[in-house]
PDB file of N, CA, C, O and CB in Angstrom:
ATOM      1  N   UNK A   1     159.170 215.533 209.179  1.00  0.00           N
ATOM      2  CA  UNK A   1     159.340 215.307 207.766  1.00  0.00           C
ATOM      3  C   UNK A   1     158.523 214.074 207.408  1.00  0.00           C
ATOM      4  O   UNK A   1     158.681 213.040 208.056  1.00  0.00           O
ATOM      5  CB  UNK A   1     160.845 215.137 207.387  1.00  0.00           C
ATOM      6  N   UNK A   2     157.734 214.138 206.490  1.00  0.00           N
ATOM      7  CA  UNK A   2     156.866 213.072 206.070  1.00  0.00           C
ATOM      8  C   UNK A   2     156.988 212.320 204.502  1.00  0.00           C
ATOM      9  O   UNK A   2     156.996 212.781 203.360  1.00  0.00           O
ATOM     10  CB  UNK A   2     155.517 213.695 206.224  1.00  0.00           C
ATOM     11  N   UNK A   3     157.063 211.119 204.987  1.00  0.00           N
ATOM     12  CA  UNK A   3     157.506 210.446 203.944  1.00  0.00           C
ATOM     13  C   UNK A   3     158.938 210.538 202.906  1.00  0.00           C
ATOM     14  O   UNK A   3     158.995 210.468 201.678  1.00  0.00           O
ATOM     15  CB  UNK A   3     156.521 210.616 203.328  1.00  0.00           C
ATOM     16  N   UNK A   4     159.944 210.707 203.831  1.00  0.00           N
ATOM     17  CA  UNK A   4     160.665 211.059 203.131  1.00  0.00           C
ATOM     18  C   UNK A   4     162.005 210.057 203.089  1.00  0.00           C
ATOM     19  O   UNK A   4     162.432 209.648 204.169  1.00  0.00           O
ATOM     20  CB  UNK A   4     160.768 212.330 203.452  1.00  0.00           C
ATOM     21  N   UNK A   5     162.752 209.610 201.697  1.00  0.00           N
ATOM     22  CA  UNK A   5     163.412 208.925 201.591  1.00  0.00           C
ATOM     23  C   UNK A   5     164.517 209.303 200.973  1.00  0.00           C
ATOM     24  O   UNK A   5     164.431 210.244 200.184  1.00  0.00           O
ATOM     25  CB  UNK A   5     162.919 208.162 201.279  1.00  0.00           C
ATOM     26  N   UNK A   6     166.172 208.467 201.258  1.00  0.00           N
ATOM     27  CA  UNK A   6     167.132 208.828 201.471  1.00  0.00           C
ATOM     28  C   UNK A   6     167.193 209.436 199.833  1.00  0.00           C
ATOM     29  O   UNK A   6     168.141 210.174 199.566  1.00  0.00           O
ATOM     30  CB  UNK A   6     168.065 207.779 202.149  1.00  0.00           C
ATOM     31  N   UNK A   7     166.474 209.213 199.062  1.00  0.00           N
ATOM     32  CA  UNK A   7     166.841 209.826 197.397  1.00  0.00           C
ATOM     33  C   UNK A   7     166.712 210.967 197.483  1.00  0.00           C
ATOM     34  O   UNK A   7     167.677 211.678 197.201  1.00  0.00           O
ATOM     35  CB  UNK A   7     165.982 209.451 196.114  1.00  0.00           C
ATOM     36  N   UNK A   8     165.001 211.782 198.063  1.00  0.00           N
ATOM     37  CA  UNK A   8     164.800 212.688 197.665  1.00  0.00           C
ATOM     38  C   UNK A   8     165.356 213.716 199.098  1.00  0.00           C
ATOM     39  O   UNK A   8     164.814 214.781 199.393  1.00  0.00           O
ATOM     40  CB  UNK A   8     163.392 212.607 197.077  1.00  0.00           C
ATOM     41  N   UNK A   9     166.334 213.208 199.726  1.00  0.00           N
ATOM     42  CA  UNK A   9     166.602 214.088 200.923  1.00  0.00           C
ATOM     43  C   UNK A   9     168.004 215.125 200.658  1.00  0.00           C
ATOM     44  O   UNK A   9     169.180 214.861 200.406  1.00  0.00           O
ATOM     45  CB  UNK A   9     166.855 213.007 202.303  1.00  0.00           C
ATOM     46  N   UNK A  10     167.303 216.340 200.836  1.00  0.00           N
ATOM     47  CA  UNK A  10     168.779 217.271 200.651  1.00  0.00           C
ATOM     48  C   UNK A  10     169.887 216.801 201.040  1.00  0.00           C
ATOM     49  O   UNK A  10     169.884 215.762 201.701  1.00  0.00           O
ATOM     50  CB  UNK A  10     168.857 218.506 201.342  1.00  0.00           C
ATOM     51  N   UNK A  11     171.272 217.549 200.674  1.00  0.00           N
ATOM     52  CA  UNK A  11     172.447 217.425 200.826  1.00  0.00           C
ATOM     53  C   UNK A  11     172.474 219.216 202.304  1.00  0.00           C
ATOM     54  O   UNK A  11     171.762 220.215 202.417  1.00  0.00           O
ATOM     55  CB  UNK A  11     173.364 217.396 198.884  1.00  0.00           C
ATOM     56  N   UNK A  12     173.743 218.660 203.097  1.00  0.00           N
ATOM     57  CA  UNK A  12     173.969 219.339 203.798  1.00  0.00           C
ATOM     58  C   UNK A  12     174.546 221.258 203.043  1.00  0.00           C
ATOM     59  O   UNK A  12     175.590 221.301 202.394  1.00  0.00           O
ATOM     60  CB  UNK A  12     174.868 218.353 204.579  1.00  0.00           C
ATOM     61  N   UNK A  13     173.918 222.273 203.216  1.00  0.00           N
ATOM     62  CA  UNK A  13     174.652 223.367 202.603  1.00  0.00           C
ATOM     63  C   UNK A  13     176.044 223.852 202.681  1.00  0.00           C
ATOM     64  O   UNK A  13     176.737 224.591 201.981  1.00  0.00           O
ATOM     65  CB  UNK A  13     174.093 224.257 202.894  1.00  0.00           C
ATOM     66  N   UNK A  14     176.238 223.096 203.913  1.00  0.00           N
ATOM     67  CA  UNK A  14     178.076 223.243 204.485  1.00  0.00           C
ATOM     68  C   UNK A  14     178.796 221.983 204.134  1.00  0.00           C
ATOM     69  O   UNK A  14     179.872 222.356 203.666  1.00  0.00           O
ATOM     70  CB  UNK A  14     178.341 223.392 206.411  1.00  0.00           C
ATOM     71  N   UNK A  15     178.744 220.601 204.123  1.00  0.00           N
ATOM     72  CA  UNK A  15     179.501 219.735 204.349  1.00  0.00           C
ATOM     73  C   UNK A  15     179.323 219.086 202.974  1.00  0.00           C
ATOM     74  O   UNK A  15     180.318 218.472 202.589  1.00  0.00           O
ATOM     75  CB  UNK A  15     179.248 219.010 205.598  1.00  0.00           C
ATOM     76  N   UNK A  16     178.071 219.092 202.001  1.00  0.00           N
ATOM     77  CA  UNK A  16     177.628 218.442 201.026  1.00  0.00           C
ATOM     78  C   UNK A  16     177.000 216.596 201.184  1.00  0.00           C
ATOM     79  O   UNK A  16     176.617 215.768 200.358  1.00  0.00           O
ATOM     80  CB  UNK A  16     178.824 218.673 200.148  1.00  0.00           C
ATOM     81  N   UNK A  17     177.194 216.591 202.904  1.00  0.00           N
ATOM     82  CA  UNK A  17     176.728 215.024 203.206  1.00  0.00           C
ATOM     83  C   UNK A  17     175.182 215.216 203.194  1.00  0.00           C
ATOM     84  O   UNK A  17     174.583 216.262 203.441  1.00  0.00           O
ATOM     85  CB  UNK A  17     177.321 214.306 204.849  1.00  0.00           C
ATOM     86  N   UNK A  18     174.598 213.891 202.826  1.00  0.00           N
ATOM     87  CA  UNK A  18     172.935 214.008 203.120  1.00  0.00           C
ATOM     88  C   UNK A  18     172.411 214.030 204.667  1.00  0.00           C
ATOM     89  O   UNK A  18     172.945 213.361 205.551  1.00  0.00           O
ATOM     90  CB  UNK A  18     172.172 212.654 202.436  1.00  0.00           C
ATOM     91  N   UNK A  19     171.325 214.867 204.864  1.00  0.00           N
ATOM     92  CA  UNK A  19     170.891 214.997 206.310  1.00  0.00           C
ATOM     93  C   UNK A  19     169.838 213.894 206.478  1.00  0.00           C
ATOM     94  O   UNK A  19     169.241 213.685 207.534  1.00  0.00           O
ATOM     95  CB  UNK A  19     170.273 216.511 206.684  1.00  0.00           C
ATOM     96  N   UNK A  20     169.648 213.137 205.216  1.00  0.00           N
ATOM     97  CA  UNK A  20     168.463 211.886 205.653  1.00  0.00           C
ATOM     98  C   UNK A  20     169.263 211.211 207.194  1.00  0.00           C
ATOM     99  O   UNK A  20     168.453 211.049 208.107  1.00  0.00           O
ATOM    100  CB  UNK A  20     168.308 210.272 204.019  1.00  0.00           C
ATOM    101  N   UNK A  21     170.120 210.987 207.388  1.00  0.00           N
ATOM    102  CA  UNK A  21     170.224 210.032 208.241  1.00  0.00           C
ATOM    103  C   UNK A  21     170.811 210.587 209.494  1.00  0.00           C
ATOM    104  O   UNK A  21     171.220 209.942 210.459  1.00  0.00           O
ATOM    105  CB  UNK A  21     170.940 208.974 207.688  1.00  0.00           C
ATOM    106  N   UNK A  22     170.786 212.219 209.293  1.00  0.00           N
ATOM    107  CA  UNK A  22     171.421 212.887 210.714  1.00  0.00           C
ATOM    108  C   UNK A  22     170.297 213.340 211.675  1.00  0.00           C
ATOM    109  O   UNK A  22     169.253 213.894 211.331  1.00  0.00           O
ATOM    110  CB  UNK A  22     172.390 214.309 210.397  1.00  0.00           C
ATOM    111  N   UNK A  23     170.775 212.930 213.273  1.00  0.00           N
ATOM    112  CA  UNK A  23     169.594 212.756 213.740  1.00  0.00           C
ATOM    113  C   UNK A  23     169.494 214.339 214.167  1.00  0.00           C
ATOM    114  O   UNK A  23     168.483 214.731 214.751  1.00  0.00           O
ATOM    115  CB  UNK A  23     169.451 211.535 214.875  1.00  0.00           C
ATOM    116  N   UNK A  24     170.511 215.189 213.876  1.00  0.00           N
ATOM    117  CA  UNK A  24     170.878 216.507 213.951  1.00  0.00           C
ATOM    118  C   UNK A  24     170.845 217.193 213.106  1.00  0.00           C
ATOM    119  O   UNK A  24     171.763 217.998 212.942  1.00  0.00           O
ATOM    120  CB  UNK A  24     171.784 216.705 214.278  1.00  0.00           C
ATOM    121  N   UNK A  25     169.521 217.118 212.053  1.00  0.00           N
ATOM    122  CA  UNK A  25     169.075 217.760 210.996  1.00  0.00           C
ATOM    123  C   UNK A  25     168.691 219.063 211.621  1.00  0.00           C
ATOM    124  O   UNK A  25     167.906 219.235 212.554  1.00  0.00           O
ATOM    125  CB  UNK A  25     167.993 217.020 210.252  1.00  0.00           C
ATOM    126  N   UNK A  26     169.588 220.227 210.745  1.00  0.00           N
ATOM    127  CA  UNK A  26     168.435 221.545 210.834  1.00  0.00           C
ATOM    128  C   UNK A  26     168.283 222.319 209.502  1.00  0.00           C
ATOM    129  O   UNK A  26     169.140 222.392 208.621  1.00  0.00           O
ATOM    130  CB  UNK A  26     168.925 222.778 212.007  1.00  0.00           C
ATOM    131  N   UNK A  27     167.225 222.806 209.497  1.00  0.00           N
ATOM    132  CA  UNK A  27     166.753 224.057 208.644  1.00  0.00           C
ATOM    133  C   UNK A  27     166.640 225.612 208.962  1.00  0.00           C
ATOM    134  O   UNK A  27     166.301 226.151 210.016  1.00  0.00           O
ATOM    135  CB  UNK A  27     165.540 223.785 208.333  1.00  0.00           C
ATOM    136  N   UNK A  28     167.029 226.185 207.734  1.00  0.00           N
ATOM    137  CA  UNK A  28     167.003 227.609 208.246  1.00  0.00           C
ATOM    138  C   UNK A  28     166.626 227.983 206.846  1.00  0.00           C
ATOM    139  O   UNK A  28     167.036 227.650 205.734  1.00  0.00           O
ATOM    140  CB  UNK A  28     168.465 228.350 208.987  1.00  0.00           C
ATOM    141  N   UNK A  29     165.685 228.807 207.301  1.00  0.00           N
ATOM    142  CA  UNK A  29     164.324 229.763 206.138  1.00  0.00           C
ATOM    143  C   UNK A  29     164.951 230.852 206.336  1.00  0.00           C
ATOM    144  O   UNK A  29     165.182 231.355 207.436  1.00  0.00           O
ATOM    145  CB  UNK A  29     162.362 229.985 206.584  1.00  0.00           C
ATOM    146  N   UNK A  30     165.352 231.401 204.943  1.00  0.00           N
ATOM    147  CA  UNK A  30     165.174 232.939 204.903  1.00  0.00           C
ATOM    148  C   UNK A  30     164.613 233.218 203.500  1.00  0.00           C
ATOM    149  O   UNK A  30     164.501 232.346 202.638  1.00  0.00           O
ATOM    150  CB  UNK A  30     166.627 233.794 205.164  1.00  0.00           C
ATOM    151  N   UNK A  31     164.238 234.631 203.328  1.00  0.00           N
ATOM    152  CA  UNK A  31     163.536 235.230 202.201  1.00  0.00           C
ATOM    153  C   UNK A  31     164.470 235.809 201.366  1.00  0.00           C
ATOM    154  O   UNK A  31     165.194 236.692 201.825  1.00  0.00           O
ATOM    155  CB  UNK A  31     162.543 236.211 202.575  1.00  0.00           C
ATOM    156  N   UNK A  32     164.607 235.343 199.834  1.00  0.00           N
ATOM    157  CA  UNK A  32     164.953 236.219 198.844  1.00  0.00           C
ATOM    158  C   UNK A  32     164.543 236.356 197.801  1.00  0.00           C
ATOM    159  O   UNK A  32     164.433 235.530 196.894  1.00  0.00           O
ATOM    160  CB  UNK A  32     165.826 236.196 198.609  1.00  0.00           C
ATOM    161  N   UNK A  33     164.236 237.599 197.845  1.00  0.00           N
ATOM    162  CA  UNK A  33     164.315 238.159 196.461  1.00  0.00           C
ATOM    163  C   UNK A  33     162.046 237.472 196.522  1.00  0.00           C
ATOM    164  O   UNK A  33     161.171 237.219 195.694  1.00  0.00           O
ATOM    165  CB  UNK A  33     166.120 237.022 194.935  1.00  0.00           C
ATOM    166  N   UNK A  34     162.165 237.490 197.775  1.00  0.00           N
ATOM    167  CA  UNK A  34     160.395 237.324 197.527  1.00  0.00           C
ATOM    168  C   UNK A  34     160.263 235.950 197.299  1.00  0.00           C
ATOM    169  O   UNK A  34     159.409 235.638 196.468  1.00  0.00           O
ATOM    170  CB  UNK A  34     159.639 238.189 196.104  1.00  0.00           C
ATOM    171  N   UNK A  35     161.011 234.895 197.927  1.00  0.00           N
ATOM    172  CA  UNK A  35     160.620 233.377 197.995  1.00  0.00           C
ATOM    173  C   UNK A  35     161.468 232.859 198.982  1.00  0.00           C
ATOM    174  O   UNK A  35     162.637 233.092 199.290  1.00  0.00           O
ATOM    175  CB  UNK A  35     160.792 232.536 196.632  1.00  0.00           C
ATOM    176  N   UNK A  36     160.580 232.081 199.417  1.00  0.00           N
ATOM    177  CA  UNK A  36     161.188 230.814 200.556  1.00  0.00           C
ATOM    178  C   UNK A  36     162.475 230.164 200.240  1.00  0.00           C
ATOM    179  O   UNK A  36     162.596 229.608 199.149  1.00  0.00           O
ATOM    180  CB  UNK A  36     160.174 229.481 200.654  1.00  0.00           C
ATOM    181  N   UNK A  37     163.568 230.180 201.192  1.00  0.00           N
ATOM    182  CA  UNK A  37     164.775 229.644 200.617  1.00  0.00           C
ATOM    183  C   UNK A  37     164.909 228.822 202.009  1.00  0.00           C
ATOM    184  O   UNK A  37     164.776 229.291 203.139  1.00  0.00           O
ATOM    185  CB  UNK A  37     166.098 230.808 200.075  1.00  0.00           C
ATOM    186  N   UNK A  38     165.200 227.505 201.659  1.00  0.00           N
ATOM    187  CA  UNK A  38     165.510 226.488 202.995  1.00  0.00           C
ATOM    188  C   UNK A  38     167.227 226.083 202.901  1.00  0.00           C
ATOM    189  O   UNK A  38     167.822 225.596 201.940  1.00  0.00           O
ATOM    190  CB  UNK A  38     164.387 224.775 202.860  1.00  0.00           C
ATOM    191  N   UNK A  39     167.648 226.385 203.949  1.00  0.00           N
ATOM    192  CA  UNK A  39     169.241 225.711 203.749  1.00  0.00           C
ATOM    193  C   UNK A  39     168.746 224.164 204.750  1.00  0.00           C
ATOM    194  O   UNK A  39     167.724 224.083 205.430  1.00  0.00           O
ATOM    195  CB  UNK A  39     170.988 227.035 204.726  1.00  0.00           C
ATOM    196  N   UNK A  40     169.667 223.207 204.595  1.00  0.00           N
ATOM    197  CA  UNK A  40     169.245 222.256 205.557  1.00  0.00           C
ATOM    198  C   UNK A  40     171.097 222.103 205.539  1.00  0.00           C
ATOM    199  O   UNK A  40     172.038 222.337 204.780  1.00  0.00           O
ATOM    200  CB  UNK A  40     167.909 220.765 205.048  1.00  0.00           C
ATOM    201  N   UNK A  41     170.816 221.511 207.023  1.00  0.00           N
ATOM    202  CA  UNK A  41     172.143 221.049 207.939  1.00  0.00           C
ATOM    203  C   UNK A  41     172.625 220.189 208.436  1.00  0.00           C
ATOM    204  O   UNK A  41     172.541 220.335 209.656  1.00  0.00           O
ATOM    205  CB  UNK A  41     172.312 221.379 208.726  1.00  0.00           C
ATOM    206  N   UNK A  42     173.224 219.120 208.112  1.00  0.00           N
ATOM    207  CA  UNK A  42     173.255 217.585 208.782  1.00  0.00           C
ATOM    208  C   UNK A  42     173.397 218.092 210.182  1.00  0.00           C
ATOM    209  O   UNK A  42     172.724 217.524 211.042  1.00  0.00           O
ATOM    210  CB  UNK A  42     174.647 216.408 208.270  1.00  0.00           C
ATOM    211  N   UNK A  43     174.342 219.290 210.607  1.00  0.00           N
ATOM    212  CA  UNK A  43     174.447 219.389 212.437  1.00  0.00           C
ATOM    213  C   UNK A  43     174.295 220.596 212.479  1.00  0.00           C
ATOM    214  O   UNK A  43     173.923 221.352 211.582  1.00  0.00           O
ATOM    215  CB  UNK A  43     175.875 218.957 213.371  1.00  0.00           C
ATOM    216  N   UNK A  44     174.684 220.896 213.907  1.00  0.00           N
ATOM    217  CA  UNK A  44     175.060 222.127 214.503  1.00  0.00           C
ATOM    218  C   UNK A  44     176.196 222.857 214.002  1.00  0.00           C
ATOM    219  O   UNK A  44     176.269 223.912 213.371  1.00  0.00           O
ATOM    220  CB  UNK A  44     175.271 221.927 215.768  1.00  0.00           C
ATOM    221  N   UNK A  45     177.061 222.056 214.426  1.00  0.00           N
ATOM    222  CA  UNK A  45     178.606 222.384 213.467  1.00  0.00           C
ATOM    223  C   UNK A  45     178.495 223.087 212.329  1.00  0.00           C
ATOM    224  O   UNK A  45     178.886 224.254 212.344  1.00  0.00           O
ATOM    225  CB  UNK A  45     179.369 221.104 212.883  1.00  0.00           C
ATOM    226  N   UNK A  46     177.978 222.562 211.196  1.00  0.00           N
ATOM    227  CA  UNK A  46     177.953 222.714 209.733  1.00  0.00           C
ATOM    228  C   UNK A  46     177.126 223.953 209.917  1.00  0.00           C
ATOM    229  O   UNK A  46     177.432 224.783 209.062  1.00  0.00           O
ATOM    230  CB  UNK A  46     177.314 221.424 208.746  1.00  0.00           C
ATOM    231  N   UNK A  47     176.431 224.263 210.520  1.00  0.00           N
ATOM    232  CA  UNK A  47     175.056 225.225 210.922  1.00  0.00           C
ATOM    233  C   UNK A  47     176.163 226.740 211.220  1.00  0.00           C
ATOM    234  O   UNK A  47     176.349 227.800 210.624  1.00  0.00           O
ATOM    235  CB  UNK A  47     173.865 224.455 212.823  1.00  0.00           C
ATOM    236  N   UNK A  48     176.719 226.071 212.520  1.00  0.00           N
ATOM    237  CA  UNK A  48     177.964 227.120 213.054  1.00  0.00           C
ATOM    238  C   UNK A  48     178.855 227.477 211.948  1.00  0.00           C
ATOM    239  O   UNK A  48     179.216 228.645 211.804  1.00  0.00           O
ATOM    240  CB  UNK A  48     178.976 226.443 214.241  1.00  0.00           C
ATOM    241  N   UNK A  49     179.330 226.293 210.950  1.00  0.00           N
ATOM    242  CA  UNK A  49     180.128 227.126 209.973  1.00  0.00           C
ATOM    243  C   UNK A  49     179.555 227.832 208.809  1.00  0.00           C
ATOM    244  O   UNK A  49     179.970 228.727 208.072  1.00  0.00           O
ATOM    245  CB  UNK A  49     181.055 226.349 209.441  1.00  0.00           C
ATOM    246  N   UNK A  50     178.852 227.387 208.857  1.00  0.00           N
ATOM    247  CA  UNK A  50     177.730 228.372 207.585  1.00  0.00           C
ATOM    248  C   UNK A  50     177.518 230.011 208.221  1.00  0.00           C
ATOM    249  O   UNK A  50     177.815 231.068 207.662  1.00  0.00           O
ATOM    250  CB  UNK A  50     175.628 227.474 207.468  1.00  0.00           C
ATOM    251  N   UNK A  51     177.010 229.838 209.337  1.00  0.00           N
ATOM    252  CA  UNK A  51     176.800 231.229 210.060  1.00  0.00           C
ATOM    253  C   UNK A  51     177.959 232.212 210.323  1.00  0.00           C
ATOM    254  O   UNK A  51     177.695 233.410 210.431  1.00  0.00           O
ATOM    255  CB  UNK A  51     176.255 230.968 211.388  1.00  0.00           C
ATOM    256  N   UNK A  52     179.230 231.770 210.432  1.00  0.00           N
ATOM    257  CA  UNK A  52     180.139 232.308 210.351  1.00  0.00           C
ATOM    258  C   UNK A  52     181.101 233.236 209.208  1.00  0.00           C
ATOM    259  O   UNK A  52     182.177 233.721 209.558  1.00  0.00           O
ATOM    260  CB  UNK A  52     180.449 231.552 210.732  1.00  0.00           C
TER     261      UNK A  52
END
């Protein structure tokens, strides 16, 4: 991630905490509807409960 600061950094899609400062940031791309959709994840956890 480049240049990026704690303002403009997403919020987690499961927990609503910001992932600027998790060192267990993830992303997951999927397609809808014919455009790029990014979820981001402060962890694994939040990742695991989203997927569930």
């Amino acid at each position: 991630m480049a240049d990026s600061t704690d303002e403009d950094s997403p919020d987690c899609r499961q927990c609503g905490d910001s992932v600027a400062s998790s060192s267990d940031y993830r992303v997951v791309t999927t397609v809808e509807d014919g455009e790029a959709v990014y979820h981001h994840f402060c962890s694994d956890d939040c990742l695991e409960s989203w997927e569930a």
